[in-house]
C-alpha positions as CSV (number, residue, x, y, z in Angstrom):
1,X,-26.4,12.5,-9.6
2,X,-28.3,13.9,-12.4
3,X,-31.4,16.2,-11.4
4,X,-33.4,15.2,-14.3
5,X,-32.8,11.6,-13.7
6,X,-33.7,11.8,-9.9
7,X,-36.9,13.7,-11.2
8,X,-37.8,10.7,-13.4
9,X,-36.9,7.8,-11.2
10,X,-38.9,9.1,-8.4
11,X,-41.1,12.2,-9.1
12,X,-43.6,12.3,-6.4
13,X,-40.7,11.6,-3.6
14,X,-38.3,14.4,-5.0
15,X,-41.6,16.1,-5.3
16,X,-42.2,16.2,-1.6
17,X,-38.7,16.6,-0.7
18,X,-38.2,19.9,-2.4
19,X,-41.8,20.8,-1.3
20,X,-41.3,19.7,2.4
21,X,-38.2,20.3,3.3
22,X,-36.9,23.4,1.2
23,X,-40.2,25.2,0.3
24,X,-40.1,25.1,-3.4
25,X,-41.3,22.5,-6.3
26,X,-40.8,21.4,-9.3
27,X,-42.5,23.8,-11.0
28,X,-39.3,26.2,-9.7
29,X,-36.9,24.7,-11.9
30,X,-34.9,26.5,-14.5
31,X,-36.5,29.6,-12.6
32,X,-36.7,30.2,-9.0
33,X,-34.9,27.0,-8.1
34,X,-31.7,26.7,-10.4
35,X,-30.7,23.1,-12.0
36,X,-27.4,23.5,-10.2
37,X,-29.3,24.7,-6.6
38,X,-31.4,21.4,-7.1
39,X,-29.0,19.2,-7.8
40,X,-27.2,20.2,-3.9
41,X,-30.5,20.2,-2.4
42,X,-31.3,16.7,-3.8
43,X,-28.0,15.4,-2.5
44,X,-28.3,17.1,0.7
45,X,-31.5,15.7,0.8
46,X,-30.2,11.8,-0.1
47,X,-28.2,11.8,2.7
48,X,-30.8,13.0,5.3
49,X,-33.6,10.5,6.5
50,X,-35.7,12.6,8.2
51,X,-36.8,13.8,4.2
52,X,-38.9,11.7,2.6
53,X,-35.9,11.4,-0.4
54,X,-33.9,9.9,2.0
55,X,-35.9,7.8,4.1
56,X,-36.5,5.9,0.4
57,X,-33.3,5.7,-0.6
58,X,-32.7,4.6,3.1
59,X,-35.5,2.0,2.5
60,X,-37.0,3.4,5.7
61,X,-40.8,3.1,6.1
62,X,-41.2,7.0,7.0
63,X,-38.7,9.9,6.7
64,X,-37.5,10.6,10.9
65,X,-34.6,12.4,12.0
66,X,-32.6,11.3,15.1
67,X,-34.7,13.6,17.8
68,X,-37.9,12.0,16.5
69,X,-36.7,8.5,17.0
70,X,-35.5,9.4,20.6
71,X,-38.9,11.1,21.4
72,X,-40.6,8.3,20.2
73,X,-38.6,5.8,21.7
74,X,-38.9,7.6,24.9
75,X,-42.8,7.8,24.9
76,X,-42.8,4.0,23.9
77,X,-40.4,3.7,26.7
78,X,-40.5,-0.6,26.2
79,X,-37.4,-1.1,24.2
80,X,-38.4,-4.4,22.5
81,X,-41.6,-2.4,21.6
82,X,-39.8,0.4,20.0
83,X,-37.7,-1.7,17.8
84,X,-41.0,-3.0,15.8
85,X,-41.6,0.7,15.3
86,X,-38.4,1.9,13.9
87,X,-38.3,3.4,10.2
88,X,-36.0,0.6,9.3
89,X,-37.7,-2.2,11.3
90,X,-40.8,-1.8,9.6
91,X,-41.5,-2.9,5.7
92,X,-41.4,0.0,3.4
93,X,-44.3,1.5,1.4
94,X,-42.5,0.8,-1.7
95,X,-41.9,-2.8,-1.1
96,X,-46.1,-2.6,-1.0
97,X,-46.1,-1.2,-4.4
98,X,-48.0,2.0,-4.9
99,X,-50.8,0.0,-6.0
100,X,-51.1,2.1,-9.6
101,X,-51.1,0.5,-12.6
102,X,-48.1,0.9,-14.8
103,X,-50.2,2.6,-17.6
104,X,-51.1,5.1,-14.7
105,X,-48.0,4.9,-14.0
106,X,-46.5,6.3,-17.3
107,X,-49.6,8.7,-17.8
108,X,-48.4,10.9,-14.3
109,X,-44.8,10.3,-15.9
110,X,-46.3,11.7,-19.1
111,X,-47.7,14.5,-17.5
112,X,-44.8,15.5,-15.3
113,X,-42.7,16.0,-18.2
114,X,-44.6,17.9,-19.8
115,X,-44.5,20.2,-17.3
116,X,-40.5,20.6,-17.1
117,X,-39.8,23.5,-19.3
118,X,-36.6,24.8,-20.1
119,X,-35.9,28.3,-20.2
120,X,-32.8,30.2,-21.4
């Protein structure tokens, strides 16, 4: 997985991830927050549902981790009930679409890379 291209397919998700879940942003890398250090947070990241990165590339609606699920399954307490509810029950934001226009779209693109400097 290349950083860069993870940045650009999904900039606001890897956005929140890195903010969220590790406390630093995009605005760390190439200083604070190494290429190479982002690229294993990213992955750890994919492979994790409860952060936002990986409940999209899960196609979950919402980033939960397996204690969340049980609490909420256990405050539902109806199991038929807490099926509708479950991340991957329930239709993704992204199958919504984000309800931007694509020349929106490429204008927070635009401006996002511009904002990725490289530093020796």
């Amino acid at each position: 997985m290349s950083v860069a291209r993870i940045i650009k397919d999904r900039p606001r998700t890897v956005a929140r991830t890195l903010r969220e879940t590790y406390g630093v942003g995009l605005s760390d890398l190439g200083g604070a927050l190494t290429w190479g250090e982002a690229k294993l947070l990213l992955e750890e990241a994919a492979s994790d549902p409860s952060t936002a990165l990986g409940a999209e590339l899960a196609n979950w609606a919402y980033p939960a981790s397996l204690p969340d699920l049980l609490a909420l399954i256990a405050q539902i307490g109806n199991e038929k009930a807490a099926r509708k509810v479950m991340p991957w029950a329930m239709p993704s934001p992204k199958a919504n679409g984000s309800g931007a226009t694509s020349d929106e779209v490429a204008a927070a693109v635009a401006d996002l890379e511009s904002g990725i400097v490289f530093s020796t």
